[in-house]
C-alpha positions as CSV (number, residue, x, y, z in Angstrom):
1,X,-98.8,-118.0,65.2
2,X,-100.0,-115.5,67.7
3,X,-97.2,-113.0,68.3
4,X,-96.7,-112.5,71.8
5,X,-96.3,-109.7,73.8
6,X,-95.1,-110.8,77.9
7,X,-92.0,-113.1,77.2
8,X,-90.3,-111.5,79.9
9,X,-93.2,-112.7,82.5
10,X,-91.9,-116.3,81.3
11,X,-89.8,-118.0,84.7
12,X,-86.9,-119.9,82.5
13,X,-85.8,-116.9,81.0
14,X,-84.1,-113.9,82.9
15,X,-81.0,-112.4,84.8
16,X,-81.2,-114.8,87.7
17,X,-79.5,-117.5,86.0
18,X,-76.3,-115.2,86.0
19,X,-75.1,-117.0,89.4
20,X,-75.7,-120.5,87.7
21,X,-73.4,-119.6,84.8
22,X,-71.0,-118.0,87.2
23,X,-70.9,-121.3,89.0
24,X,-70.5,-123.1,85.7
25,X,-67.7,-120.8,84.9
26,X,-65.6,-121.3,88.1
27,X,-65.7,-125.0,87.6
28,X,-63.9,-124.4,84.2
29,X,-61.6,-121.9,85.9
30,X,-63.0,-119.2,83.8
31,X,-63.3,-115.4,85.3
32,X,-65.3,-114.8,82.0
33,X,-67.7,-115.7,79.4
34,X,-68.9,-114.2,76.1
35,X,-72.6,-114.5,75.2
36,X,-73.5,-113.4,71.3
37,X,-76.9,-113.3,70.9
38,X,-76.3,-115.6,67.6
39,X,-76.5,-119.5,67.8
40,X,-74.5,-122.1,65.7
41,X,-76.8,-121.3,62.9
42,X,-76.0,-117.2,62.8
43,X,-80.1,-116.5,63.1
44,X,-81.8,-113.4,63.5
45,X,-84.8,-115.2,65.2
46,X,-83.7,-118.0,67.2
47,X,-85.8,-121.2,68.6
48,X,-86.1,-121.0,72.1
49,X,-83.5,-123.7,72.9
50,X,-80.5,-121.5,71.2
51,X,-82.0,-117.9,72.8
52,X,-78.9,-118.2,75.5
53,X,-79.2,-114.3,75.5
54,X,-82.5,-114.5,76.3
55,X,-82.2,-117.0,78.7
56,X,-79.3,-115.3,80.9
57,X,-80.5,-111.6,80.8
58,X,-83.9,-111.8,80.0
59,X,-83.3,-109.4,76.9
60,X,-85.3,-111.0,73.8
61,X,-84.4,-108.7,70.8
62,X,-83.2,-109.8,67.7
63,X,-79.3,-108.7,68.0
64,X,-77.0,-108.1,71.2
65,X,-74.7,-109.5,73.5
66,X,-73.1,-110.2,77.2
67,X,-70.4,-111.0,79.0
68,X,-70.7,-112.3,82.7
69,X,-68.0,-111.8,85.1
70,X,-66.8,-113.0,88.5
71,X,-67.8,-109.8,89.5
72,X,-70.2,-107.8,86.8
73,X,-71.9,-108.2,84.1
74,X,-73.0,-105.9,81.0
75,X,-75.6,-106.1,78.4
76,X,-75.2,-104.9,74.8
77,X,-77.6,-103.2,72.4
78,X,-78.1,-101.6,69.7
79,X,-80.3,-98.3,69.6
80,X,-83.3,-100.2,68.4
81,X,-83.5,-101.7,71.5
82,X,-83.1,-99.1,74.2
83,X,-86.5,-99.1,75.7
84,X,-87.1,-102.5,75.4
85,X,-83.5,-103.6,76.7
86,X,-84.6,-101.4,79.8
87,X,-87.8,-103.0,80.2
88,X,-86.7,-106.9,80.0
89,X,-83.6,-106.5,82.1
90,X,-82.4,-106.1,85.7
91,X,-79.7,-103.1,85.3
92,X,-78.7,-103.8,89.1
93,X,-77.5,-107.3,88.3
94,X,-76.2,-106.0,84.4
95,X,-74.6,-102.4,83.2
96,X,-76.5,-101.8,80.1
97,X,-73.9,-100.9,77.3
98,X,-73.6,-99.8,73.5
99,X,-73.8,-103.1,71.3
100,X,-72.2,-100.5,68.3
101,X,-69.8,-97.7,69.5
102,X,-67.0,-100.2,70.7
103,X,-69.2,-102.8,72.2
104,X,-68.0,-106.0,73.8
105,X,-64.3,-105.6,72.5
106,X,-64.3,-102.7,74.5
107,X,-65.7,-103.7,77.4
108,X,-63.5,-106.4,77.7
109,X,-60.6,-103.8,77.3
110,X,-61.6,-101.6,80.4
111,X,-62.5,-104.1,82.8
112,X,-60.5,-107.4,82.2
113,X,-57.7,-108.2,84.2
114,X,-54.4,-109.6,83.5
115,X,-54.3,-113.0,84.0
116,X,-57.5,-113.3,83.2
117,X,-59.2,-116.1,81.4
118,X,-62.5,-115.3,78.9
119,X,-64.2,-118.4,77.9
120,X,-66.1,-118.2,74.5
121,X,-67.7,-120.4,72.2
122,X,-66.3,-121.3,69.2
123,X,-69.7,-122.4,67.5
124,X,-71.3,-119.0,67.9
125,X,-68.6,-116.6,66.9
126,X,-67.6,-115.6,63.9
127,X,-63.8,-115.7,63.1
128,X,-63.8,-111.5,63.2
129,X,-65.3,-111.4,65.8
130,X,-63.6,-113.5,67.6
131,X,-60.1,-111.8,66.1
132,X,-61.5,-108.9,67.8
133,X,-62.4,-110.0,71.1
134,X,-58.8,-111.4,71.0
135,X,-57.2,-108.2,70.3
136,X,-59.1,-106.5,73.5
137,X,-58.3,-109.3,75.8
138,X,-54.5,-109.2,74.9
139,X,-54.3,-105.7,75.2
140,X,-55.8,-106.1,79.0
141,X,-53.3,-108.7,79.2
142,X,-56.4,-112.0,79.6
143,X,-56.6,-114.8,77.6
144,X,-59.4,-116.0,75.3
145,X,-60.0,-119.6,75.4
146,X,-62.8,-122.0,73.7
147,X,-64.7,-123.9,75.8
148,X,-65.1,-127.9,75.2
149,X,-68.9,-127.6,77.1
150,X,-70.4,-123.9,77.1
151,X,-70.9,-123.0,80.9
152,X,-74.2,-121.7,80.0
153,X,-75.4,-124.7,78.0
154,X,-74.1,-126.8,81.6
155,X,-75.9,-124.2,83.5
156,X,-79.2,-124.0,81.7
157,X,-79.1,-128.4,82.1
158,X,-82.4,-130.0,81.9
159,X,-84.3,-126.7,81.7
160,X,-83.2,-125.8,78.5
161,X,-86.0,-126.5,75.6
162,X,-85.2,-129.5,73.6
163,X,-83.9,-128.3,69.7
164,X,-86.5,-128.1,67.7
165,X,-87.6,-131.0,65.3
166,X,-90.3,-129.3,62.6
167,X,-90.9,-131.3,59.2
168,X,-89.5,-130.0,56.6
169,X,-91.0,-130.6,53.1
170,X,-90.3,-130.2,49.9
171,X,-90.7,-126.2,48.4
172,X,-92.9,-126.6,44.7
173,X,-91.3,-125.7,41.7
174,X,-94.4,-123.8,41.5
175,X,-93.1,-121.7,43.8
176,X,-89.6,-121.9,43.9
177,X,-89.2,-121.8,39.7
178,X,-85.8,-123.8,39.4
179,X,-85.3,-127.0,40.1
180,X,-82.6,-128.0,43.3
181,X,-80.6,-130.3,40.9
182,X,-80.2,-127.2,38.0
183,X,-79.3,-124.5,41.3
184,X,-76.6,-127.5,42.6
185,X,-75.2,-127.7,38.9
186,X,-74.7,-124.4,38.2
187,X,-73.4,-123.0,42.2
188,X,-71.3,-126.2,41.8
189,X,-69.4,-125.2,38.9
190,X,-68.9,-121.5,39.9
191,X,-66.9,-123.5,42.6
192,X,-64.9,-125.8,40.3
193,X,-64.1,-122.6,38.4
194,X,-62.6,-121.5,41.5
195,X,-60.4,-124.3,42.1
196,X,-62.6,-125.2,45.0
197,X,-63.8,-128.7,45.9
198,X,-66.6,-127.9,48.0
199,X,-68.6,-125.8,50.1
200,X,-69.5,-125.7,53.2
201,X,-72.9,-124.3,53.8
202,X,-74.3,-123.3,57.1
203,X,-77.1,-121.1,56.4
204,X,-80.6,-122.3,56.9
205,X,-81.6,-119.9,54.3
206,X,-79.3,-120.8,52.1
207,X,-79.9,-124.3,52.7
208,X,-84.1,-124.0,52.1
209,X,-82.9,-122.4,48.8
210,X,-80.3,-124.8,47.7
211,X,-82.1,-127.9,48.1
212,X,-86.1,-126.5,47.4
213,X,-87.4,-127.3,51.1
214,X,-89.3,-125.5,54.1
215,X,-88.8,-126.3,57.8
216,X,-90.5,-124.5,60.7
217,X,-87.7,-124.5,63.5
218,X,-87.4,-120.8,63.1
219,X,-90.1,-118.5,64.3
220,X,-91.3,-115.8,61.7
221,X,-88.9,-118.0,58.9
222,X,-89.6,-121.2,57.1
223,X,-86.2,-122.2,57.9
224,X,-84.8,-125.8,58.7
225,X,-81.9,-126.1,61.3
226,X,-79.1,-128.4,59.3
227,X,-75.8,-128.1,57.8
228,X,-74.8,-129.7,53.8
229,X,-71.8,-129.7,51.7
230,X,-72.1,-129.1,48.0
231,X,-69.6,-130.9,45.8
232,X,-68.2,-129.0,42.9
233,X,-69.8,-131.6,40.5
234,X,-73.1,-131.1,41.7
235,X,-74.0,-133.4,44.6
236,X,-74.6,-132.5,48.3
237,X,-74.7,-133.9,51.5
238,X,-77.3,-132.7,53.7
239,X,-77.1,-132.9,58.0
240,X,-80.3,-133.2,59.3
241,X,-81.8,-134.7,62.0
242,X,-84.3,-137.7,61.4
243,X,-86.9,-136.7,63.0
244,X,-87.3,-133.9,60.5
245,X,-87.6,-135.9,57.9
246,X,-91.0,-136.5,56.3
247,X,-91.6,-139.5,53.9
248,X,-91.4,-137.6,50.7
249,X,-87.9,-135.5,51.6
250,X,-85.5,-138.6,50.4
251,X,-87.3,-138.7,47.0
252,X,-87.7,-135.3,46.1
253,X,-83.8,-134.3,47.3
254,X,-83.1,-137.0,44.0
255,X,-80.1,-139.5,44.5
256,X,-77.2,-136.9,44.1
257,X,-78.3,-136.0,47.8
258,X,-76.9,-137.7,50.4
259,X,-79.1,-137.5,53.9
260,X,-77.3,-138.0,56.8
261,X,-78.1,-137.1,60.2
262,X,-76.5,-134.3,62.5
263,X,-74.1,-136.4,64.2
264,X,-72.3,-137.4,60.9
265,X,-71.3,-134.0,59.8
266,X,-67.9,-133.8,62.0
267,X,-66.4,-136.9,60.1
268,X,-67.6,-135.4,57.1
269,X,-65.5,-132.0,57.6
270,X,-62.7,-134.8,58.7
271,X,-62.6,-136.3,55.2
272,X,-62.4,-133.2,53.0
273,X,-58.7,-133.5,53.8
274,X,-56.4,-132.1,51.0
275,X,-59.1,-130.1,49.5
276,X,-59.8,-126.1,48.9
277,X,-63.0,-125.7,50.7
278,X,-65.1,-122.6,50.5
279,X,-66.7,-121.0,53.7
280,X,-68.2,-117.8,54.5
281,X,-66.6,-116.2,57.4
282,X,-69.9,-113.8,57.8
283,X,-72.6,-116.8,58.0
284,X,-69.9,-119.4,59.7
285,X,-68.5,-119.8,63.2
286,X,-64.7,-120.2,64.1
287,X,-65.4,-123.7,64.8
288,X,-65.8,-124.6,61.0
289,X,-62.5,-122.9,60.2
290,X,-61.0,-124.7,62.9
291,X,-62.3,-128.2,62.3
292,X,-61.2,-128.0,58.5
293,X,-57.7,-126.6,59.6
294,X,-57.3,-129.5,61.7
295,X,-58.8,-131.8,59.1
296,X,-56.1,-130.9,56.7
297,X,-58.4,-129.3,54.5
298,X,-57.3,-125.5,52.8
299,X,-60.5,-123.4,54.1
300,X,-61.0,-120.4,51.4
301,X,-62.8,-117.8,52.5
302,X,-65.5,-116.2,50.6
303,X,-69.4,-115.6,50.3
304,X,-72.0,-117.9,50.7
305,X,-72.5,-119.2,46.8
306,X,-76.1,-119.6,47.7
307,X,-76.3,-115.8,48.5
308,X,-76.4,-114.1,45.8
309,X,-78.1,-116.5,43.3
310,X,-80.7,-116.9,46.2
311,X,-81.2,-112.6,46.4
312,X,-82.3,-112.7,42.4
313,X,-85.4,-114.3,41.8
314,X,-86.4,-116.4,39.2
315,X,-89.3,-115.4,36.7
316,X,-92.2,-117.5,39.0
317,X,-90.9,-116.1,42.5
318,X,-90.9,-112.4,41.4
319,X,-94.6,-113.7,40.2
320,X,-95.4,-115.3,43.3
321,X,-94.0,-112.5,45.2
322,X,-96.9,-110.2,43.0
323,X,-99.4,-112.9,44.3
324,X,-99.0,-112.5,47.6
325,X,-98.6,-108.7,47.7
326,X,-102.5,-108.2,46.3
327,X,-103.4,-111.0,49.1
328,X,-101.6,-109.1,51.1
329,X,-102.8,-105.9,50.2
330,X,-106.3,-106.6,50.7
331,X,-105.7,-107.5,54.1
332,X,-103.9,-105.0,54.7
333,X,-106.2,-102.6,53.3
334,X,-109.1,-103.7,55.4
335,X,-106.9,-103.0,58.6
336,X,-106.6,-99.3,57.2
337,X,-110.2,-99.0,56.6
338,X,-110.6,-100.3,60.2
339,X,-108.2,-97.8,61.3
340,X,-109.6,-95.0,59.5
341,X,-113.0,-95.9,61.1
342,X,-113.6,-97.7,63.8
343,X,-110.3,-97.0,65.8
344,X,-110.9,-93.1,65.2
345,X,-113.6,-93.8,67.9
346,X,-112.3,-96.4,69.9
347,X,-109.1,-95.5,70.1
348,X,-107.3,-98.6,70.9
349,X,-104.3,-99.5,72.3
350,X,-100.9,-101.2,70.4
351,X,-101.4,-104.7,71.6
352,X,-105.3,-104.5,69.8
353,X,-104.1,-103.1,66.9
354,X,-101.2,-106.1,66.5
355,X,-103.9,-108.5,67.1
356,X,-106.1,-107.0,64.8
357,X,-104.4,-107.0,61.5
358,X,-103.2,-110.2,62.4
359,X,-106.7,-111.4,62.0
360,X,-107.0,-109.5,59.0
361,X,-104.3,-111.6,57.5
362,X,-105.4,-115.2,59.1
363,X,-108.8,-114.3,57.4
364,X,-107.4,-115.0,54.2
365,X,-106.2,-118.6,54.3
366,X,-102.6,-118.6,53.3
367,X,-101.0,-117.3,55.9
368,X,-98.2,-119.5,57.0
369,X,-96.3,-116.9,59.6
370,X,-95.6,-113.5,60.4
371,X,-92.5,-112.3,59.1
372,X,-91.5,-110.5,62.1
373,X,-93.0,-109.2,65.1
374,X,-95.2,-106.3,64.4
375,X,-94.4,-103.3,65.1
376,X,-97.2,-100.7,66.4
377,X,-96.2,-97.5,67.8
378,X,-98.9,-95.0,68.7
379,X,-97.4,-91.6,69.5
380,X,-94.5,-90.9,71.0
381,X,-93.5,-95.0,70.8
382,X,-93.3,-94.7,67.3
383,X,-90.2,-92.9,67.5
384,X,-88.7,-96.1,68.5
385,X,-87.6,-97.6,65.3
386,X,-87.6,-101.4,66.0
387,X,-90.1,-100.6,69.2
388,X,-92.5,-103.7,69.6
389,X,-95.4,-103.6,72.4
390,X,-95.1,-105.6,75.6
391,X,-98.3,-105.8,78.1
392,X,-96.0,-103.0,80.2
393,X,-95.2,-100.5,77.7
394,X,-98.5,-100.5,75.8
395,X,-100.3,-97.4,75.2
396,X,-103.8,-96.3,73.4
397,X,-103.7,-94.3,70.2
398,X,-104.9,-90.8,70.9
399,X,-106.4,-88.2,68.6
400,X,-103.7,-85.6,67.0
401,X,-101.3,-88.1,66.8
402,X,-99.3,-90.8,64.4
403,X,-99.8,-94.5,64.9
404,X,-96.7,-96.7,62.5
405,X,-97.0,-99.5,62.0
406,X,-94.8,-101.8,60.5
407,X,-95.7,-105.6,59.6
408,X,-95.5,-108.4,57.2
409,X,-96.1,-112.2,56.5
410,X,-95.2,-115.6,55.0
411,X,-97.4,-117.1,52.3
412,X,-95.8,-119.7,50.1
413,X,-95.5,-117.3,47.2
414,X,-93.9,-114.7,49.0
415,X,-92.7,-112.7,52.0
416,X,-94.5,-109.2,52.5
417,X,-93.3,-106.1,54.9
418,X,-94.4,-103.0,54.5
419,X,-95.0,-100.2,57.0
420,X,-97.7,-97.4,56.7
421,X,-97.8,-94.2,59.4
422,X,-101.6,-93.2,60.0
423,X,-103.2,-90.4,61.5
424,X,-105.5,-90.4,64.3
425,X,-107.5,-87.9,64.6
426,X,-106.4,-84.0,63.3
427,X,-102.3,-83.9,62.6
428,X,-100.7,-80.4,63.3
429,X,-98.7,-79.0,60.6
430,X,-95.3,-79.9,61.5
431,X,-96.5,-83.6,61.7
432,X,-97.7,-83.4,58.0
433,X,-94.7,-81.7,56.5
434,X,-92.6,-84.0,57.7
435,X,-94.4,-87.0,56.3
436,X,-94.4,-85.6,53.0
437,X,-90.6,-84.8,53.1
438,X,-90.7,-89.0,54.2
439,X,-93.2,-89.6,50.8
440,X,-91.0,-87.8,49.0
441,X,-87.6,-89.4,49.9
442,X,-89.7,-92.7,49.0
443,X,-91.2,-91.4,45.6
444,X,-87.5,-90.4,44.0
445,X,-86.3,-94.1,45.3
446,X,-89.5,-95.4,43.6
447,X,-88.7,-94.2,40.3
448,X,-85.0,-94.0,39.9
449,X,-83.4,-95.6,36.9
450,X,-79.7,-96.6,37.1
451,X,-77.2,-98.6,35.2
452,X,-76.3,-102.0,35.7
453,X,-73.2,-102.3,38.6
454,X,-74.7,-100.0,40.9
455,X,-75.0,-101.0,44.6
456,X,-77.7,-99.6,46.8
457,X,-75.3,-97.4,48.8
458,X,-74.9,-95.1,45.2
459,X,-79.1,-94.6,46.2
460,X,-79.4,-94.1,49.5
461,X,-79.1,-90.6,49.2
462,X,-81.8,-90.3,46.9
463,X,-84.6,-91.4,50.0
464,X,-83.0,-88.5,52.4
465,X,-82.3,-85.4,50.0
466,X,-85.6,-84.0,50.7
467,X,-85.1,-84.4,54.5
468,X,-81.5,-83.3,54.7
469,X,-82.9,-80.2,52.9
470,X,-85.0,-79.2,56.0
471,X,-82.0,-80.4,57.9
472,X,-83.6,-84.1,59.3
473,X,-82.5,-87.4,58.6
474,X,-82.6,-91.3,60.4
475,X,-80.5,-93.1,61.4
476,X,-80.9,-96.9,60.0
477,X,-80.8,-98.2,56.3
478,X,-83.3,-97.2,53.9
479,X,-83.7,-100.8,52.7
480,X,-82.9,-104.4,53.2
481,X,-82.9,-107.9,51.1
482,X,-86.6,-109.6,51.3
483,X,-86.2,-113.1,50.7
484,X,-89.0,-115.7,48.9
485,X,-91.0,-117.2,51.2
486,X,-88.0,-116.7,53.7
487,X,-85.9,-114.3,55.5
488,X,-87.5,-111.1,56.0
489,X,-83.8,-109.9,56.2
490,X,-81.7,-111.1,53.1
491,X,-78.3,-109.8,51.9
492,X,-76.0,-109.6,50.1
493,X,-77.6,-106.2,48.8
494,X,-79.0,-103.2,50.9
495,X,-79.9,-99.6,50.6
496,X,-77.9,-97.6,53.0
497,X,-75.6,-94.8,53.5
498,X,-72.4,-97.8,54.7
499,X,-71.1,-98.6,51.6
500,X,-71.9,-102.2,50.0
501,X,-70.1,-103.4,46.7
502,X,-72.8,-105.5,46.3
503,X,-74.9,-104.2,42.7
504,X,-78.0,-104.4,42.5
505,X,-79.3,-106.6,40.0
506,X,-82.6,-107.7,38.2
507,X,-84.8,-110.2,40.6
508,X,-83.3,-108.3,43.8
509,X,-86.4,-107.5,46.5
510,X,-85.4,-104.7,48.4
511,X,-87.3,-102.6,50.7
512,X,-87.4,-98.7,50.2
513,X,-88.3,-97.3,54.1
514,X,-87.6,-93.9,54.9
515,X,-88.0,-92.1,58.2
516,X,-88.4,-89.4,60.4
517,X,-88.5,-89.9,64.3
518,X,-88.8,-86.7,66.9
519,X,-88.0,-88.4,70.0
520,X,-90.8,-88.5,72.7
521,X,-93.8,-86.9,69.9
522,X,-94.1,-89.6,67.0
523,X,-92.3,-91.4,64.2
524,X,-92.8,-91.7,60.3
525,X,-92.0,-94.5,58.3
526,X,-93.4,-95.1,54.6
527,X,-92.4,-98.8,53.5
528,X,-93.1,-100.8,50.1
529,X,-91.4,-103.9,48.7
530,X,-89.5,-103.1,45.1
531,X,-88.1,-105.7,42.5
532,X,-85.3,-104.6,40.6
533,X,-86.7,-104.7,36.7
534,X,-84.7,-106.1,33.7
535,X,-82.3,-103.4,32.1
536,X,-84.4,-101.2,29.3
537,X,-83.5,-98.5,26.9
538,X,-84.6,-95.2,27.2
539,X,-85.5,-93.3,24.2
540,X,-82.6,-91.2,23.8
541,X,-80.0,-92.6,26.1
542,X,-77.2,-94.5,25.6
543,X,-77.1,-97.4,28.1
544,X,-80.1,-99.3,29.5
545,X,-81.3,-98.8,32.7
546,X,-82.3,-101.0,35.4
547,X,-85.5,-99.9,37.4
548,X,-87.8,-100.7,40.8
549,X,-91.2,-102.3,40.3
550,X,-93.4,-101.3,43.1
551,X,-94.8,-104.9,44.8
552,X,-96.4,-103.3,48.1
553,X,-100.1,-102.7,47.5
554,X,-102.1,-100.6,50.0
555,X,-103.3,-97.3,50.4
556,X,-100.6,-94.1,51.9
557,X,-102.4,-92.0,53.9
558,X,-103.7,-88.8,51.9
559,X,-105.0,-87.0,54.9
560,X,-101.3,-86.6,55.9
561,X,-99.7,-84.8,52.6
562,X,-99.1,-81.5,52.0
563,X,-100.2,-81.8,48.4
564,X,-98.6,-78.3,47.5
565,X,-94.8,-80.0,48.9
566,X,-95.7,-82.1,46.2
567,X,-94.0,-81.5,42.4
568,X,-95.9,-82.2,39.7
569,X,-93.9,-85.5,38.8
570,X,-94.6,-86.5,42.4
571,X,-98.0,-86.0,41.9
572,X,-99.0,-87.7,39.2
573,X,-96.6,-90.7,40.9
574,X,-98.5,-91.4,44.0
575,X,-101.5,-90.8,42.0
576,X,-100.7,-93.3,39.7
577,X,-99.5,-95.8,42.6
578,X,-103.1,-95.0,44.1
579,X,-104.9,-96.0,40.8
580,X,-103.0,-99.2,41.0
581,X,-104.1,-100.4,44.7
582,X,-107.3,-99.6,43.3
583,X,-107.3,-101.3,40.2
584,X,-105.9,-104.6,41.8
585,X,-107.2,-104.5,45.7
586,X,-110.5,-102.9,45.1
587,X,-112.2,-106.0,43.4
588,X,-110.7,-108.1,46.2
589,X,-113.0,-106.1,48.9
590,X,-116.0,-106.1,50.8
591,X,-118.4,-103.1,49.3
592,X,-118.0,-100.8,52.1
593,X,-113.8,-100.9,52.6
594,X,-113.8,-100.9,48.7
595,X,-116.0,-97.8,49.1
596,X,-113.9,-96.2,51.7
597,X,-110.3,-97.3,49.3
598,X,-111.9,-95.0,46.9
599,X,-112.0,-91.9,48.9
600,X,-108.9,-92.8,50.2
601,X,-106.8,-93.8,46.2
602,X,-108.4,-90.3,45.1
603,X,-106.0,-87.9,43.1
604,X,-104.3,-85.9,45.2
């Protein structure tokens, strides 16, 4: 569970292997190849045996790309990644590129040749992107061509890790609140009703939903590698691979789910011939399209049904999410106290500080996983957004400046993230006014109320008005999907400035994250966890309003507010949020850290 901080020092992985794929390549007469950082499942965090980015460049964050020429080579990245993409990778043996302003498509378009043949695989690409990556290579007159065998699967040979094989078990209604025979019924006749036959589902989160189980192939996600079809009356048939099944799985999955075993699923796309079948294009690679094409089966594009019913918790997992925010929180809390304290004086560095709220966490017993790597960025690294320490780029918090850091964790109950920016040390003034204009973006999101149909785009704004009225802003979302006791990332909803048709709707966990970053001096971030609340009336008004309940329980730093920034609605907010960590963490403390939470949740 340990995160990890010197993957790169790891001798499978890195930009050497670029000759052995090039070799690969010739013998398929290819003078190309595409690399997406996603594997046949479309994961964020990948099991080591699917990291083929990782593996060929040595680059281990969580989105990019390659492509590998006769010739060249290039590496894509977002700007999350710039210092670590830098760090991990050889830039004499690959040109580091942007993964967003024209990326691969536009690589491909300056440097392939006519004549040219670009090899991709059809199991990691999506049919956009591949549409895309067409459209480039045409234009430079090359063709794109699927590969039977993927050159760097053939290159990679014994080497690569074997796929992963973790239990999976059944989920508790306790926990999950509905059983996987009512969620079947009801997804399956949303299908009927749209003259579909089935659906094809393909992601693992979707799939831990649908049928009520955990696996553990996915690091930082309870998430089970497998593939299933859901019937429109109901029933399923659900891919996995023997060894992950456990004695119990067959009896709790009920008789109107079929288990079968990886190798079964192509003739199971085979016999949906003559039938509309439903298949995200967003969470789906070309090579389900192209399978069900070729099956004689209609394939109807459209969203996951699993997506949306999966984003708005039930009654007990908005309960459980509640649960394991005070566990949270009280773990948590005793990392500020020891950050407040102790690291004043001892000033530690980044990797010390992952390791110690780890521990905090471990300590209390439920702690399944992290929910991502953390993220601690003392000074001028946490201006980094998705910066995450390495042995090389470590550094010691000093006084005067910020540490962020940004965490969270799997219990049963729930998935937690939540980021808090703390001060070391004296702040200057600059430092302080800034943070408040961050508090203050995250109080108005905090307490907005809005009708029902409105997606988080129509809110963005609301997080930034105080910043874009000193003339800052950021330049990532201000909030993202949090799943139950999975994904940290989950859609279909977000919070950010591109817009999203999606509305929010009661049950939704979104995150509410503001920023401020000044390159090379220190970033800001204030995180909590929100559930969107049930529509209520407002004395006077003439429609009911959906709200944000605050699920994130720990302590903002006071000593960093300008109190007079501050108006008197805002005030009595965060004083009220205070009065609530204390209320419901305090008990949960040893005497001195509930003694130092009560300095620290003290009007402002």
């Amino acid at each position: 569970m340990r995160q990890t901080f010197d993957e790169t020092t790891d001798p499978s992985f890195g930009p050497k292997h670029a000759p052995l794929i090039r070799h690969a390549m010739a013998a398929q007469g290819l003078d190309g190849f595409v690399i997406p950082h996603e594997d046949e499942y479309q994961n964020e965090y990948l099991p080591s045996a699917n990291d083929r980015l990782a593996w060929a460049t040595g680059f281990t964050g969580s989105a990019g790309a390659a492509v590998i020429l006769k010739d060249k080579a290039a590496v894509f990245v977002d700007g999350r990644y710039t210092l670590q993409v830098r760090d991990q990778v050889d830039s004499e043996l690959f040109e580091i590129r942007d993964l967003v302003e024209g990326g691969v498509p536009a690589y491909l378009g300056e440097v392939a040749q006519s004549g040219w043949t670009i090899g991709y695989d059809a199991r990691l690409h999506s049919p956009d992107a591949l549409e895309r990556l067409s459209a480039a290579a045409t234009r430079a007159g090359a063709a794109l061509k699927p590969v039977e065998v993927n050159p760097l699967d053939e290159a990679w040979g014994a080497a690569r890790p074997a796929q992963p094989t973790a239990a999976v078990a059944p989920h508790p209604l306790e926990f999950a609140g509905e059983a996987s025979s009512a969620k079947r019924a009801r997804i399956g006749a949303a299908l009927a009703e749209a003259k579909v036959g089935a659906a094809i589902i393909t992601s693992p989160a979707s799939i831990a939903w649908l049928f009520n189980i955990r696996g553990g192939d996915v690091i930082r996600s309870p998430l089970p590698l497998a593939q299933a079809i859901l019937n429109a009356d109901g029933t399923a048939r659900l891919f996995l691979d023997p060894a992950k099944v456990t004695a119990d799985l067959p009896a709790w999955l009920g008789n109107e789910v079929r288990l079968e075993g990886p190798d079964d699923f192509e003739a199971a796309l085979a016999n949906l011939n003559g039938q509309r079948v439903s298949i995200d294009p967003g969470q789906s690679a070309a090579w389900y399209f192209e399978s069900l094409e070729a099956a004689g089966a209609q394939a109807v594009r459209a969203v996951d049904p699993c997506a949306l019913p999966r984003a708005c918790k039930n009654a007990v997992e908005v309960e459980g999410a509640r649960r394991a925010h005070v566990r949270d929180g009280a773990a948590l809390t005793r990392f500020l106290h020891w950050v407040a304290t102790e690291a004043q004086e001892t000033l530690p560095d980044e990797v010390e500080i992952v390791g110690r709220l780890e521990s905090f966490r471990e300590a209390t017993g439920a702690l399944k996983d992290l929910s991502f790597d953390t993220i601690a960025g003392a000074a001028s690294n946490g201006a980094i957004v998705h910066y995450r320490p390495t042995h090389r780029l470590n550094r010691h918090v000093e006084p005067g400046s910020l540490l962020l850091v940004d965490s969270g964790a799997q219990y049963l109950d729930g998935t937690t993230d939540v980021t808090r920016t703390l001060a070391i040390g004296e702040q200057s003034a600059e430092m302080r006014e800034r943070f408040t204009l961050v508090l203050k973006g995250n109080l108005a999101l905090a307490r907005v109320r809005f009708p029902a149909g409105t997606p988080g785009s129509a809110l963005d704004a609301l997080a930034r008005v105080a910043l874009w009225s000193a003339g800052f802003d950021y330049d990532h979302g201000t909030g993202h999907g949090v799943g139950s006791y999975l994904g940290v990332h989950e859609g279909p909803h977000r919070i950010a400035k591109v817009p999203n048709s999606v509305p929010l709707m009661a049950g939704m966990i979104v995150s509410n994250e503001p920023g401020y970053y000044k390159q090379g001096a220190y970033g800001i971030r204030i995180e909590n966890l929100q559930v969107v609340t049930e529509a209520a009336s407002i004395p006077g008004g003439e429609r009911a309003m959906l709200g944000f309940e605050t699920l994130t329980l720990a302590p903002i730093d006071r000593r960093l507010v300008v109190a007079a920034m501050l108006t008197d609605e805002e005030r009595a907010q965060l004083d009220t949020y205070h009065a609530r960590v204390l209320r419901e963490i305090g008990p949960k403390l040893p005497a001195d850290v509930a003694a130092w939470l009560g300095r620290a949740c003290a009007p402002i």
